[in-house]
C-alpha positions as CSV (number, residue, x, y, z in Angstrom):
1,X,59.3,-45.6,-51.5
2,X,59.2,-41.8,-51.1
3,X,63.3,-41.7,-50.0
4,X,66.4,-43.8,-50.9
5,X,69.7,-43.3,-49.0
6,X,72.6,-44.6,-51.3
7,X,76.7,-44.7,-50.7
8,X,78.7,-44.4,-54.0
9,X,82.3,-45.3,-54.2
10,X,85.0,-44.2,-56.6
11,X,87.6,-46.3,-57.1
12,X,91.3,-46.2,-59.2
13,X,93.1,-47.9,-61.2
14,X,96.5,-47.6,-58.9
15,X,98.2,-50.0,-57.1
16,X,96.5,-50.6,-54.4
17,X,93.5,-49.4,-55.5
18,X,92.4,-46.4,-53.4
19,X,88.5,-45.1,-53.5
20,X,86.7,-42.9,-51.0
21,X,82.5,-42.8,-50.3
22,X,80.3,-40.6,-50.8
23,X,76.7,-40.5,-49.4
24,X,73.6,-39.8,-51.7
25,X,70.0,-39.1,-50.5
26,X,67.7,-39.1,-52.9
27,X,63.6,-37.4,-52.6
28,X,61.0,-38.7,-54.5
29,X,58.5,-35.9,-54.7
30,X,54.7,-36.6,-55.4
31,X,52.6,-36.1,-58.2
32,X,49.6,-34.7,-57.9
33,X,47.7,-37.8,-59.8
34,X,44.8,-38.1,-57.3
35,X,41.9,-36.2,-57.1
36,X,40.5,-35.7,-53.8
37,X,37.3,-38.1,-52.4
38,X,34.0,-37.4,-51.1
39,X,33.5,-40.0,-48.2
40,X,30.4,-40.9,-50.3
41,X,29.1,-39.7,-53.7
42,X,25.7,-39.3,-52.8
43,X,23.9,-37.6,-50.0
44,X,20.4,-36.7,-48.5
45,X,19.6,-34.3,-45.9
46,X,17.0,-32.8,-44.4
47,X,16.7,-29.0,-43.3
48,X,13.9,-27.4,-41.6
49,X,11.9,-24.4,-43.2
50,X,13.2,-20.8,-42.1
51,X,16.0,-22.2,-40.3
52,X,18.7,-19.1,-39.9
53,X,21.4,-18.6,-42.0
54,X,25.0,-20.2,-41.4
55,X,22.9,-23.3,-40.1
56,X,25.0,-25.9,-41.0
57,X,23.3,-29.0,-43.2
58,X,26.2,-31.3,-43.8
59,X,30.1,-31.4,-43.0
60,X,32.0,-32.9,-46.1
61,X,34.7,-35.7,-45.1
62,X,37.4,-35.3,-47.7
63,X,40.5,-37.7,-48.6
64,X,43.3,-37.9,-50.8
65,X,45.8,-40.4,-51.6
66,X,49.2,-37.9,-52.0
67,X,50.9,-36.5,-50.2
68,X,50.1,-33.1,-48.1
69,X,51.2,-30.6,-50.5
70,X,49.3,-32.3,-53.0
71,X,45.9,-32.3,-50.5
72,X,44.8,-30.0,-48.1
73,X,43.5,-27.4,-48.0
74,X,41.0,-27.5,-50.8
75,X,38.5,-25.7,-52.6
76,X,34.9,-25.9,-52.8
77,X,32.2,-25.0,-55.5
78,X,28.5,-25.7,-55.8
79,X,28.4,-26.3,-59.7
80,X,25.0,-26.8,-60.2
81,X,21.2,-26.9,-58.4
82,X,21.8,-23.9,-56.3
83,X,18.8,-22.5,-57.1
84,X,18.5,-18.3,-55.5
85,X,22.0,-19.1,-53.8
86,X,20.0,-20.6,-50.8
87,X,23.9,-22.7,-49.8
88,X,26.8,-22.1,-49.6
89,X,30.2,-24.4,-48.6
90,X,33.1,-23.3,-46.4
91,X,36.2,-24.2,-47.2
92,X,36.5,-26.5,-44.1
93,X,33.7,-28.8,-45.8
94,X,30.6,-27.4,-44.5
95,X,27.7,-27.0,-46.2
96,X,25.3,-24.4,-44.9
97,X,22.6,-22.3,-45.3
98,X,23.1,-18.6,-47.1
99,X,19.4,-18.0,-47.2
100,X,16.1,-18.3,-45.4
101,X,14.1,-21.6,-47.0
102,X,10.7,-21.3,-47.5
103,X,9.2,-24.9,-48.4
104,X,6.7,-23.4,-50.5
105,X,8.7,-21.7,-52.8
106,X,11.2,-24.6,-53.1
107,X,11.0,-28.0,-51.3
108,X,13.8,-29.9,-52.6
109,X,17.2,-29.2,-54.1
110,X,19.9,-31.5,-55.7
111,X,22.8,-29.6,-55.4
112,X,26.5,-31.0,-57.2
113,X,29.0,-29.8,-55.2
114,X,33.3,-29.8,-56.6
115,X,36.3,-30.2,-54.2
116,X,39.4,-29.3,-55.6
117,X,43.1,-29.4,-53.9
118,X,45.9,-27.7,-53.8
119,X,48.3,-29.4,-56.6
120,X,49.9,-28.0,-59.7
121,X,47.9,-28.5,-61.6
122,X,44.6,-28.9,-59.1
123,X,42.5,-32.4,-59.6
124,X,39.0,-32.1,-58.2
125,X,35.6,-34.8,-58.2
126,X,32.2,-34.1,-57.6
127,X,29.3,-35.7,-55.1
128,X,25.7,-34.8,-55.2
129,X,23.5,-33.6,-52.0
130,X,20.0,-34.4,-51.8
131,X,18.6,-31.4,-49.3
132,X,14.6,-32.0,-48.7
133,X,13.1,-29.0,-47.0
134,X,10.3,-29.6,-44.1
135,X,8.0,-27.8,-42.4
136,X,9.5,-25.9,-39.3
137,X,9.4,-28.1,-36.2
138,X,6.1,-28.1,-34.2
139,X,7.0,-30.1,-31.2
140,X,9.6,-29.8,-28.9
141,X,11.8,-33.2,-28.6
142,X,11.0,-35.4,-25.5
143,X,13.4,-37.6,-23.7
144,X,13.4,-39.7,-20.8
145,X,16.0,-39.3,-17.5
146,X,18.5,-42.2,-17.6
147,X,20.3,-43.6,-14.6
148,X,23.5,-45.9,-15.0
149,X,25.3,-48.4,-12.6
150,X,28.9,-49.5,-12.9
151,X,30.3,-51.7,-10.9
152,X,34.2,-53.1,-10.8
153,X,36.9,-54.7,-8.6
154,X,39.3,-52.7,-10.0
155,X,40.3,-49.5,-9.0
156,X,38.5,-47.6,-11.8
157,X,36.0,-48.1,-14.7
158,X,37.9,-48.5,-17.9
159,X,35.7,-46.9,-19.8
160,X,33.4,-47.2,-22.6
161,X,29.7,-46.8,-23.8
162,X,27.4,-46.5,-21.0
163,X,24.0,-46.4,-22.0
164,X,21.5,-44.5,-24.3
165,X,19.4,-41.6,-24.1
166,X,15.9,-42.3,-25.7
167,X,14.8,-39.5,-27.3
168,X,11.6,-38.9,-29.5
169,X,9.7,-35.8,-31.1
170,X,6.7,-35.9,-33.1
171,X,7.9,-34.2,-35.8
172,X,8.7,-37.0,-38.6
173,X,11.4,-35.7,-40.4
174,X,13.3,-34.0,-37.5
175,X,17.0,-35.1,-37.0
176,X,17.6,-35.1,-33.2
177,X,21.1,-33.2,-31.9
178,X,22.3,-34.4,-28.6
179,X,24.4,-31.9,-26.5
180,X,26.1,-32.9,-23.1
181,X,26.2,-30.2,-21.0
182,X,28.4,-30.9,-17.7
183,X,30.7,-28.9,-15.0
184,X,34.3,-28.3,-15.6
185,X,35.6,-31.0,-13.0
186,X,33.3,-33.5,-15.4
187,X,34.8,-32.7,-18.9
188,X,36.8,-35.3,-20.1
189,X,35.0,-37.6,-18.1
190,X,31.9,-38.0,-20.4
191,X,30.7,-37.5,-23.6
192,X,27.8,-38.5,-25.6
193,X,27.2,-38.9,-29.1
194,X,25.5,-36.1,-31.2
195,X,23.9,-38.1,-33.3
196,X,22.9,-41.3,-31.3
197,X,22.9,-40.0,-28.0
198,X,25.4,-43.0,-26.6
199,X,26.6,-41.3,-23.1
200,X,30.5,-42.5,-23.3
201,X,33.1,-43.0,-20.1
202,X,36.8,-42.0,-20.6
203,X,39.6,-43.9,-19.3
204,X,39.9,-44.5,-15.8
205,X,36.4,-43.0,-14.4
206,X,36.7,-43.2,-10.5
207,X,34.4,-44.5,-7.8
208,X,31.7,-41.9,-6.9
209,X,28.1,-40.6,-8.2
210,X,27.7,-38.3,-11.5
211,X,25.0,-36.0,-12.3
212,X,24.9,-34.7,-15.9
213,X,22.5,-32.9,-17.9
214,X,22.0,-33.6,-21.5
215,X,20.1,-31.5,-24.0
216,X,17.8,-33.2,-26.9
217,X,17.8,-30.4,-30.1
218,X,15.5,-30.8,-33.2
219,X,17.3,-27.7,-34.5
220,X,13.7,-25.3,-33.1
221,X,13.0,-26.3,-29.2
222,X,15.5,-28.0,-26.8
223,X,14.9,-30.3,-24.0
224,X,16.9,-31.1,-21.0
225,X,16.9,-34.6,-19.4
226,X,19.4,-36.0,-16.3
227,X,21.7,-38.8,-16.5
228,X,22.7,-40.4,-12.8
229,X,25.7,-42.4,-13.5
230,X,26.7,-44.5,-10.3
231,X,30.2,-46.3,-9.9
232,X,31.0,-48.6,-7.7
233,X,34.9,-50.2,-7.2
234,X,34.1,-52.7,-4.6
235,X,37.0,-54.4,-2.5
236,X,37.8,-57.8,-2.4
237,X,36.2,-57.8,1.5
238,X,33.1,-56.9,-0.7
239,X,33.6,-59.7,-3.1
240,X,34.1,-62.8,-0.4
241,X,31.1,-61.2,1.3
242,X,28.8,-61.6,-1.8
243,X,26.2,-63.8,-2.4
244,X,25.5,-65.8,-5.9
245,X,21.4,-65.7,-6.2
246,X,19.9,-67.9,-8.6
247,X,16.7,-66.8,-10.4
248,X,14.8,-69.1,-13.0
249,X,12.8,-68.1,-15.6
250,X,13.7,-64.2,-16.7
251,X,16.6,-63.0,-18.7
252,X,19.3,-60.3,-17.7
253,X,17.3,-57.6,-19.8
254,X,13.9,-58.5,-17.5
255,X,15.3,-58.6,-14.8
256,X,16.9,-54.8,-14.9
257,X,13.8,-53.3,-16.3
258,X,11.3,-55.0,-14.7
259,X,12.5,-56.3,-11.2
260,X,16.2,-55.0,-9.8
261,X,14.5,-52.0,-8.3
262,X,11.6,-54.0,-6.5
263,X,14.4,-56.1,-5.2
264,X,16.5,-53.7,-3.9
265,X,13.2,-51.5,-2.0
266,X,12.2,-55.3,-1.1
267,X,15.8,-56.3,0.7
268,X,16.2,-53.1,2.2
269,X,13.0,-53.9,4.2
270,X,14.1,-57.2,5.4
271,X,17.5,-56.4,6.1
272,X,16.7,-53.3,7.3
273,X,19.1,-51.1,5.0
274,X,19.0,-47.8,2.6
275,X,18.2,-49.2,-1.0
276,X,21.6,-47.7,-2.5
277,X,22.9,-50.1,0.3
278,X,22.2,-53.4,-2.3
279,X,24.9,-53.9,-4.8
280,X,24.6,-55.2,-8.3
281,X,28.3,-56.9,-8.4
282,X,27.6,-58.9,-11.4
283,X,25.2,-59.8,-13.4
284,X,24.9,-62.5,-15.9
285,X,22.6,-65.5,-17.8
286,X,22.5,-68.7,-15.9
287,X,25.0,-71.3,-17.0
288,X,22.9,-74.7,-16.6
289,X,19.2,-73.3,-16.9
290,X,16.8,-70.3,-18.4
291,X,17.6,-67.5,-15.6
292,X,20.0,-65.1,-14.1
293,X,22.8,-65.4,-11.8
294,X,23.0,-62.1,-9.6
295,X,25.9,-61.6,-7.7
296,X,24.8,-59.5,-4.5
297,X,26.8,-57.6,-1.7
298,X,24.9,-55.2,1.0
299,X,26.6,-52.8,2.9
300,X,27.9,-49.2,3.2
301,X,30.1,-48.6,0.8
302,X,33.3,-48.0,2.7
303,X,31.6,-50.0,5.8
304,X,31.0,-52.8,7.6
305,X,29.2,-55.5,5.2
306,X,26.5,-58.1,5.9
307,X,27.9,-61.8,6.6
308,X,27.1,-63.5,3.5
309,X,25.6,-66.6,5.8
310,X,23.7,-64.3,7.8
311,X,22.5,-62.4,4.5
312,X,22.1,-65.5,2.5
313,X,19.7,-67.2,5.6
314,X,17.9,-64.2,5.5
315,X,17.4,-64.2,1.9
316,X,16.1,-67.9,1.7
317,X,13.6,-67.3,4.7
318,X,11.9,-65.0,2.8
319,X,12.2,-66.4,-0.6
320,X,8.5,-67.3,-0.6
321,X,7.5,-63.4,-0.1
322,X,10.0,-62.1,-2.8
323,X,8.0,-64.7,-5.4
324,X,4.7,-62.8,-4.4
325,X,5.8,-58.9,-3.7
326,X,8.6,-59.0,-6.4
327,X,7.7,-61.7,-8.9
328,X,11.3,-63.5,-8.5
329,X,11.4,-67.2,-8.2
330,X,14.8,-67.6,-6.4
331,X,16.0,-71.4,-7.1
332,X,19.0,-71.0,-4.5
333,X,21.5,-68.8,-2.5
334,X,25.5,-69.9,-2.6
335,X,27.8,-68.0,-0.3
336,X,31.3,-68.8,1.5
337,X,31.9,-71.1,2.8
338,X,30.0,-73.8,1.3
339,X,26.9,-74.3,3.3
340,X,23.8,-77.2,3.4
341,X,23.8,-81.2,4.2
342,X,26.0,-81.8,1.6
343,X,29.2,-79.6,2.8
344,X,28.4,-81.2,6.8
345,X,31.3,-82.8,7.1
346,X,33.4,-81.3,4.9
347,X,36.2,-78.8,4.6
348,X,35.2,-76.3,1.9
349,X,36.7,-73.5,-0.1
350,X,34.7,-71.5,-2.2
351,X,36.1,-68.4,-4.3
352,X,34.1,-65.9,-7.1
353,X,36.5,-64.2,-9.5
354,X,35.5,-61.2,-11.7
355,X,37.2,-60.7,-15.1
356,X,36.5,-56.8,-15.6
357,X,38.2,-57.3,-18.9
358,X,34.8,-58.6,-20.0
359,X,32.0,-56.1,-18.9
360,X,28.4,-56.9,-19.6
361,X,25.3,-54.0,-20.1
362,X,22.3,-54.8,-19.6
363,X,19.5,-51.2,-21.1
364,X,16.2,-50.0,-20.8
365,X,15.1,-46.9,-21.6
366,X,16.0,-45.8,-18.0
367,X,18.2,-47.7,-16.6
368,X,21.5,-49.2,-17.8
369,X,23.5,-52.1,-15.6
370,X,27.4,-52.5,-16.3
371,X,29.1,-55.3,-14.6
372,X,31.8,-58.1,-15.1
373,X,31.6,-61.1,-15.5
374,X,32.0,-63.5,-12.7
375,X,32.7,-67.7,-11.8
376,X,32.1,-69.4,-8.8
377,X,34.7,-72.0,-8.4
378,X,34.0,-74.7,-5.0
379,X,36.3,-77.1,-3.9
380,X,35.2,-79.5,-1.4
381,X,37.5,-82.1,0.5
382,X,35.8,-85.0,2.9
């Protein structure tokens, strides 16, 4: 409890008894009885060979249990391994290089490393850093262009992890630094993860298309590689103009690696359309059996849309050709209102609903699907 707030009354001995209050605060100030912690006692890194000096190696994650004056800012010391002075650590926790490594002269250093904070009197603890030296890199990093489509009923994406860059170098022990390097109107829009390359959406990213350019570091050579992110906030003209396409046979993963762009080049040609035309709305596994259910729309994006009966006919008719030109077995096509023998004499009502609280992502190494989930609900009266 670091306050107390306390009213203390005096009283006499007179009749009546008269007394007045007085309010007391009392501070309980800290003592300084823990030492800062490393976020981990023991670490390994790698550096490269003739790397320039200041290049930073490691940043050191510090905490401590009292209370600010007691903490921050604190005080670091290499205590032992720093063989020719070849490190140094700033006093914001980062340990970098204060001389040019040569891996034959000296591969491998275990350095002990002291943080102390600012208390009277100062407590301190100690972690040890495993720093392997490597050859300079040789090869410049390599990684593939990634494009990304979002779709959503709502008026923006909510945000979240996107997709991944996939990056290699054949350099074994090179650590891979990725970089995102977009125009002012797109910061704060995007980001991507220096370590893992994860490309990452803010809050509220609007309907439109993206270009950015990320760049792949192995600490020697850089590469440059695009990302195409694509979002699409469909209305709910869009949605009761959809068609529910069954494929057997093929999970969500095959079918956006190995057959999503075939389809789209394949219905653009029979319903005589632009390609970006054919909309992913949803994606997911098939409920009763081993496939897919795709949820399709096809139309400009703030135009007229296909009829789903007329796009679902057309579909069907040329089912047979999509098995042979695509390789998708399409079991059936559902769109409103309920169509076929069974719905003849019937009044039906058919409605999809999306729950964009519950966004699926489906990743290759080029290509990365976002969508919601959806349910087709029928209700059929004689």
């Amino acid at each position: 409890i670091p306050s107390y707030s306390l009213t203390v009354r005096a009283t006499d001995n007179g009749h009546p008894a008269q007394f007045s209050d007085v309010a007391v605060h009392v501070h309980v100030s800290d003592v300084n009885d823990n030492p800062p912690r490393f976020f981990q006692l023991n670490y390994s890194v790698v550096v490269q060979e003739n790397v320039p000096v200041g290049t930073s190696v490691l940043e050191l994650i510090m905490s401590d249990r009292d209370s600010p004056e007691n903490g921050p800012p604190y005080l670091f010391q290499i205590t032992q391994g720093n063989d020719g002075k070849a490190f140094d650590v700033t006093q914001n926790g980062l340990l970098v290089t204060s001389s040019i490594l040569n891996r034959r002269t000296k591969e491998q250093y275990l350095l002990q490393v002291q943080v102390s904070d600012s208390g009277i009197p100062p407590l301190s603890s100690s972690a040890f850093i495993n720093i392997q030296v490597t050859e300079q890199s040789q090869y410049a990093p390599s990684a593939l262009p990634l494009e990304i489509f979002i779709t959503t009923n709502e008026e923006a994406f909510r945000g979240g992890v996107l997709g991944k860059i996939h990056a290699t170098d054949r350099d074994p022990h090179d650590t891979l630094l990725y970089t995102l390097v977009a125009e002012v109107p797109l910061q704060g829009l995007f980001s991507v993860g220096a370590a893992d390359g994860k490309i990452i959406a803010g809050d509220k990213l609007p309907h439109g298309h993206y270009l950015l350019n990320v760049t792949v570091s192995d600490g020697t050579f850089i590469a440059t590689t695009s990302v195409n992110v694509h979002v699409w906030c469909f209305t709910q003209e869009a949605l009761d103009k959809a068609v529910v396409l069954h494929f057997r046979h093929l999970s969500p993963e095959e079918f956006v690696g190995d057959h999503w762009r075939n389809l789209q080049r394949f219905l653009g040609n029979i319903l005589v359309t632009r390609r970006q035309n054919i909309h992913m709305a949803s994606l997911q596994p098939a409920a009763t059996s081993d496939g897919v259910d795709l949820l399709l729309a096809v139309g400009e994006p703030h135009g007229s849309l296909y009829e789903p009966r007329i796009l679902a006919n057309k579909i069907t008719v040329s089912a047979g050709e999509m098995d042979q030109l695509v390789g998708l077995r399409m079991k059936k096509a559902i769109h409103v209102p309920c169509h076929g023998s069974d719905c003849a004499h019937r009044v039906c009502k058919e409605t999809i609903q999306l729950d964009p609280g519950m966004m699926s992502t489906y990743s290759t190494a080029r290509l990365s699907v976002l969508t919601p989930r959806h349910s087709l609900e029928q209700i059929c009266s004689c």
